[in-house]
C-alpha positions in Angstrom: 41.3 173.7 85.9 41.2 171.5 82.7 38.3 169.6 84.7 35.9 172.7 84.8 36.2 173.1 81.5 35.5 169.7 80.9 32.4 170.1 83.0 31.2 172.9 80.9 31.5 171.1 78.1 29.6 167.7 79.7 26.8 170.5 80.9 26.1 171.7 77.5 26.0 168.0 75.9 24.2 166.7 78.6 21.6 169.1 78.9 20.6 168.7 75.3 19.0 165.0 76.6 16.5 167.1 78.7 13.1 167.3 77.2 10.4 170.2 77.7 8.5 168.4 80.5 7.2 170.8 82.7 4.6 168.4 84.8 5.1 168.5 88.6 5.9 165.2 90.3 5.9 164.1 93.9 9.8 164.8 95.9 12.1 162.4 96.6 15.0 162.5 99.2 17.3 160.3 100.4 20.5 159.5 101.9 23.4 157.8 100.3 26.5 155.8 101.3 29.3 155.8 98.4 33.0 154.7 98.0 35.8 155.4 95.8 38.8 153.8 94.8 41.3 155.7 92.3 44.8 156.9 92.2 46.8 160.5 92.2 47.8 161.3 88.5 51.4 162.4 88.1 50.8 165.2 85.3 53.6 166.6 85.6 57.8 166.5 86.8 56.6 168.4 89.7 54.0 166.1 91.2 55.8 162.8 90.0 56.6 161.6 93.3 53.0 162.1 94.4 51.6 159.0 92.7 49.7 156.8 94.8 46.4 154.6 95.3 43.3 156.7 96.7 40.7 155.5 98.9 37.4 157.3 99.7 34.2 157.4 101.6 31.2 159.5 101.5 27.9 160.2 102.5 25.0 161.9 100.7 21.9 164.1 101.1 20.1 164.1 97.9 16.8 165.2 96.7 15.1 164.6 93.3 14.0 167.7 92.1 10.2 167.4 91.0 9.3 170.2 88.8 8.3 172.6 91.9 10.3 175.8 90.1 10.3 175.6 85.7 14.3 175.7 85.4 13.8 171.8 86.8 11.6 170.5 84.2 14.0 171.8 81.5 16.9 170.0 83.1 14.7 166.5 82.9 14.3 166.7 86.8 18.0 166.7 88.2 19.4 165.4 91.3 20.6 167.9 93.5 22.7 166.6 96.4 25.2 167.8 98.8 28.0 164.8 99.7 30.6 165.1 103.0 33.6 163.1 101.1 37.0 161.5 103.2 39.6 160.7 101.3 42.8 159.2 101.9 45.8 160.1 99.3 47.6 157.3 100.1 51.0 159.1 101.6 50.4 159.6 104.9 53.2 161.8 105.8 53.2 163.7 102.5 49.8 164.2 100.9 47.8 163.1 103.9 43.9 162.9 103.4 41.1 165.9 102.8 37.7 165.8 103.9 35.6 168.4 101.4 31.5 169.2 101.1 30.6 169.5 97.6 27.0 170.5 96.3 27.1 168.9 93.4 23.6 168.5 90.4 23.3 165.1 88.6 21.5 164.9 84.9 20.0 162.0 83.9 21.2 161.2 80.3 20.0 157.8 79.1 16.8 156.0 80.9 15.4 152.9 80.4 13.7 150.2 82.7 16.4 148.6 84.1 18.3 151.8 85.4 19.6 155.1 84.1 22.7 156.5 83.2 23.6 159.8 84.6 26.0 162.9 84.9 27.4 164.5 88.2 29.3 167.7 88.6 29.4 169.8 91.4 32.3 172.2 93.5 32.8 172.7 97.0 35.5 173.0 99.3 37.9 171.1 101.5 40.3 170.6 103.9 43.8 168.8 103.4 45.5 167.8 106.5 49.6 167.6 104.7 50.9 170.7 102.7 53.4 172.0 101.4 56.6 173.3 103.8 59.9 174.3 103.1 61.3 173.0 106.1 58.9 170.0 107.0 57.1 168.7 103.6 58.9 169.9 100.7 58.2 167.0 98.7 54.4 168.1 98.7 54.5 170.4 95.5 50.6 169.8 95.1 48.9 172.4 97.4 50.4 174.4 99.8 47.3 175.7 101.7 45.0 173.8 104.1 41.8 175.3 102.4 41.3 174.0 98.6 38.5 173.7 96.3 37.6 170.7 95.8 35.5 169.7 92.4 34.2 166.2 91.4 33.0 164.8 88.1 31.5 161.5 87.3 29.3 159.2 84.9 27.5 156.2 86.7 24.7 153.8 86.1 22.1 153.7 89.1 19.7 150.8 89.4 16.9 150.9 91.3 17.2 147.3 93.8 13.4 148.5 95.1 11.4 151.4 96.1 13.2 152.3 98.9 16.7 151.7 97.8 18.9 152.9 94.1 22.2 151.1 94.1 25.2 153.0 91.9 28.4 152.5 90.0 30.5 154.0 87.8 33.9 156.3 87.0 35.0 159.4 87.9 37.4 162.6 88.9 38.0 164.7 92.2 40.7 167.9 91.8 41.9 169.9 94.8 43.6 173.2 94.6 43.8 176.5 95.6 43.2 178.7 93.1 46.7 179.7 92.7 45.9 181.5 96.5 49.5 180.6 97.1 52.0 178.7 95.5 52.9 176.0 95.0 49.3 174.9 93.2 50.3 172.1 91.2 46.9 170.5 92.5 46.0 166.7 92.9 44.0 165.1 90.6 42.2 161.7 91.1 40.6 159.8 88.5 38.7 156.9 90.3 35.6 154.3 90.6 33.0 155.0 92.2 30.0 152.7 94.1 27.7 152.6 96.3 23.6 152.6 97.3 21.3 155.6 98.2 18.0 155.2 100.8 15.2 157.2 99.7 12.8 158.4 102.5 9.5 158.8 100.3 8.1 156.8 97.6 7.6 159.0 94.1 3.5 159.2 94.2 4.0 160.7 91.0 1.5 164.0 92.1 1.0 166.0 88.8 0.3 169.6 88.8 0.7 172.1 86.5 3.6 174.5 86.4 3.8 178.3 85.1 6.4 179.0 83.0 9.2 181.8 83.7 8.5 184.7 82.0 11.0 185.1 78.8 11.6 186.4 75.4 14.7 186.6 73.5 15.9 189.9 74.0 19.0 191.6 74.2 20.6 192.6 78.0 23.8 193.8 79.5 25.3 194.6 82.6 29.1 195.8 84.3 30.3 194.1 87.0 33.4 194.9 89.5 35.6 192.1 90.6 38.6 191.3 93.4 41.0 188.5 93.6 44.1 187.4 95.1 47.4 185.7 94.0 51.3 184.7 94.5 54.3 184.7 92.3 56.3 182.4 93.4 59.0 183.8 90.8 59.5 187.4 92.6 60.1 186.0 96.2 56.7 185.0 96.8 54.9 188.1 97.0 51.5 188.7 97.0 48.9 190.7 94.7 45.5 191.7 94.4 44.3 192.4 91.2 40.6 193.8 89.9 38.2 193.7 87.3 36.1 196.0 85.9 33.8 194.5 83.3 31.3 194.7 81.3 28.9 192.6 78.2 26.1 192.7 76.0 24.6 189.4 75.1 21.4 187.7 74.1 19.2 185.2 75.3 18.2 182.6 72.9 16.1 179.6 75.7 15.2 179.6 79.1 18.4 177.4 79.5 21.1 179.6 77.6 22.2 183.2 77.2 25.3 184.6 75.5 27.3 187.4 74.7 30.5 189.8 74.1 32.0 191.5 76.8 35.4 193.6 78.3 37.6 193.4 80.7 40.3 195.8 82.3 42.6 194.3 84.5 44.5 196.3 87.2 47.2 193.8 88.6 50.5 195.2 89.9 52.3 191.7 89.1 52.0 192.6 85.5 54.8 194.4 86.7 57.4 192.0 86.6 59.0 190.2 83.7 58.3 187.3 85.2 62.0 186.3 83.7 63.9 188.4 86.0 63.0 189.6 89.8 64.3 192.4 89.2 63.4 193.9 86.3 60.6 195.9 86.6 58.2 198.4 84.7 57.0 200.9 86.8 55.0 202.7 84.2 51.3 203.2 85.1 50.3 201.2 82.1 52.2 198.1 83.0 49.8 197.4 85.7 46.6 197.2 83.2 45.5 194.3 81.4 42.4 194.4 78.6 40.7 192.0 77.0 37.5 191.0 74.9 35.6 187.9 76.0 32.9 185.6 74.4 30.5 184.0 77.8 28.1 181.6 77.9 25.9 180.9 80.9 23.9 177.8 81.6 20.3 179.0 83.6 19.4 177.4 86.7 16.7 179.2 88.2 18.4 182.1 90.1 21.9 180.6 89.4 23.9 180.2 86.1 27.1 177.9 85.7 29.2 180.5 83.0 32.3 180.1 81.1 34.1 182.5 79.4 37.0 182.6 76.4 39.0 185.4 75.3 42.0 187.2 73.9 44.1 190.2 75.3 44.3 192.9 73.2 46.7 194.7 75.2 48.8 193.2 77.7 52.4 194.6 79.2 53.9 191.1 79.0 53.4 187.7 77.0 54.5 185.2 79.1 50.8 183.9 79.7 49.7 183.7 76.1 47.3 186.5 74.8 44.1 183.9 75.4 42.5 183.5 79.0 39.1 180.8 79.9 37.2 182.1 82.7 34.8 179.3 84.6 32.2 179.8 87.4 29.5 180.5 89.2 26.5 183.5 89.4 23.7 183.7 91.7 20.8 186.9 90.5 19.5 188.1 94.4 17.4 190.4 92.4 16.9 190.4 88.8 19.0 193.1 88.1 21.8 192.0 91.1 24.0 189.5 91.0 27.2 188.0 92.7 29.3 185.0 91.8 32.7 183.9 91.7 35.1 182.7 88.7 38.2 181.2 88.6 40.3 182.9 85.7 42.8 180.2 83.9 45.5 179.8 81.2 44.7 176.9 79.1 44.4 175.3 82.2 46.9 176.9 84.6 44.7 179.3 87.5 45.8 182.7 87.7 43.7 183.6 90.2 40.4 183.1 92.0 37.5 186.5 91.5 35.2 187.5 94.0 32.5 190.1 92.9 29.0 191.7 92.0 27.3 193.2 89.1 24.2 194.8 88.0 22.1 194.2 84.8 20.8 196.9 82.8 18.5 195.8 81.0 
């Protein structure tokens, strides 16, 4: 999970490039063709014999946003795109390949008349072919589900060879995992080059209208929120939980792009149980099932969505073995503007706990 926090990070330098233009511009779409070339990292005693070459193919649908809703113009007009992505891992009878969809937005950071340079992220899901089995492929310690997420990040310079067709090149990552759904979730990580040329159906006729802005002022909100997940220990025979989260925060927003504030979380998670050092020790006090802790969140405003990510400290906590810090990263979309769903993937420096599935409501 290092690489969402890395997008995070990349979304808040990046979108710092994106000036105030709010004029309204003609849509572009097209359809791309890419490849990539990169290899399986071995990060760690578990995955070393996993290392291999990485070949992989994609095609995208992409439109250029325009200015038609204000969040757009804020963002400097960012591609939105949605790619269908192959990829061989280069062991065919233990990692196997994965073909994954991934929406993904791309920012454009430096432009000049000879091309741009600009940031992709995006997360989506996929399916891998080889996983892990005790009997058949234990040598597979990377994912052990068929179903994964699957997240990309990149940097590439795109040239424009005419009106009609944008050639690209540049460097990237792709992660699978599961979210620590089941275990083992050691992941697989690809860092890679990427290439290749986009067709756009419509020439830009650079059409200027003039946009409303969203309605804002800086005030203060808050809202609670109730949340589900799922997870394995693989240290107490494999068992299964399903922890939940009631939450809530009080925050400010300070720009149409940014809000952020304090919140709470109580955690009810029978695995809190265990030791987590011995199967079978076990606390089966009420309180050793409940987890607290206070949280600093940042979102990132995309219209009716929001990219947020999320650090804090346990204050109390029945065992220590995680650390008393947790990052939270993810997604929200508002159906109203006081309802909202999302998911977030709740981490350990890195290391997923689990996956959260849930819905909230905003006072104010």
């Amino acid at each position: 999970m290092r690489l969402a926090l890395l997008i995070t990070i990349c979304l808040g330098y990046f979108s710092s490039f994106a000036g105030d233009s709010l004029a309204y511009k003609n849509t572009k779409y097209s359809l791309g063709l890419g490849c990539y070339r990169g290899f399986v990292t071995t990060q760690s005693d578990r995955v070393a014999n996993l290392g291999a070459h990485t070949l992989g193919f994609e095609i995208n649908l992409i439109q250029q946003t325009a200015g038609a809703q204000y969040w757009q113009g804020l963002f400097h007009y960012p591609k939105i795109g949605c790619s269908l992505l192959y990829y061989d891992f280069g062991l065919p009878n233990i990692t196997g390949h994965a073909v994954a969809i991934l929406p993904y937005m791309q920012f454009k950071v430096i432009s000049s008349r000879y091309g741009n340079i600009e940031f992709q992220a995006g997360s989506g899901v996929g399916y891998l072919n080889k996983i892990f089995d005790v009997k058949t492929n234990y040598k597979n310690k990377a994912v052990s589900t068929h179903i994964n997420m699957a997240m990309l990040l990149g940097m590439y310079y795109t040239v424009n060879i005419n009106s009609k067709i944008n050639a690209f090149a540049g460097v990237g990552i792709n992660h699978f995992s599961n979210a620590a759904f089941t275990l083992p979730n050691n992941g697989i990580n690809i860092p890679c080059f990427r290439g290749g040329v986009n067709y756009y159906f419509n020439e830009d006729k650079n059409t200027i209208k003039a946009v409303p802005k969203d309605v804002f002022s800086k005030s203060y909100y808050a809202y609670t929120a109730l949340s589900f997940g799922k997870k394995e220990d693989g240290l107490v025979g494999r068992w299964k939980y399903y922890p939940m989260l009631a939450s809530g925060l009080i925050g400010r927003q300070f720009s149409r792009k940014n809000r952020a504030g304090l919140g709470i979380d109580i955690y009810y998670d029978k695995s809190l149980a265990y030791t987590k050092l011995n199967a079978h020790e076990i606390n089966h006090r009420a309180d050793s099932f409940f987890q607290t802790g206070l949280r600093i969140e940042h979102e990132f405003i995309f219209g009716k969505m929001s990219f947020i990510s999320t650090f804090g400290t346990y204050f109390y906590t029945p065992s220590a073995i995680d650390g008393v810090y947790y990052q939270k990263l993810g997604v929200l979309y508002y159906f109203t503007p006081k309802i909202f769903g999302g998911f977030t993937m709740k981490t350990h420096f890195g290391r997923a706990d689990f996956f959260e599935v849930g819905m909230g409501y905003r006072l104010k």
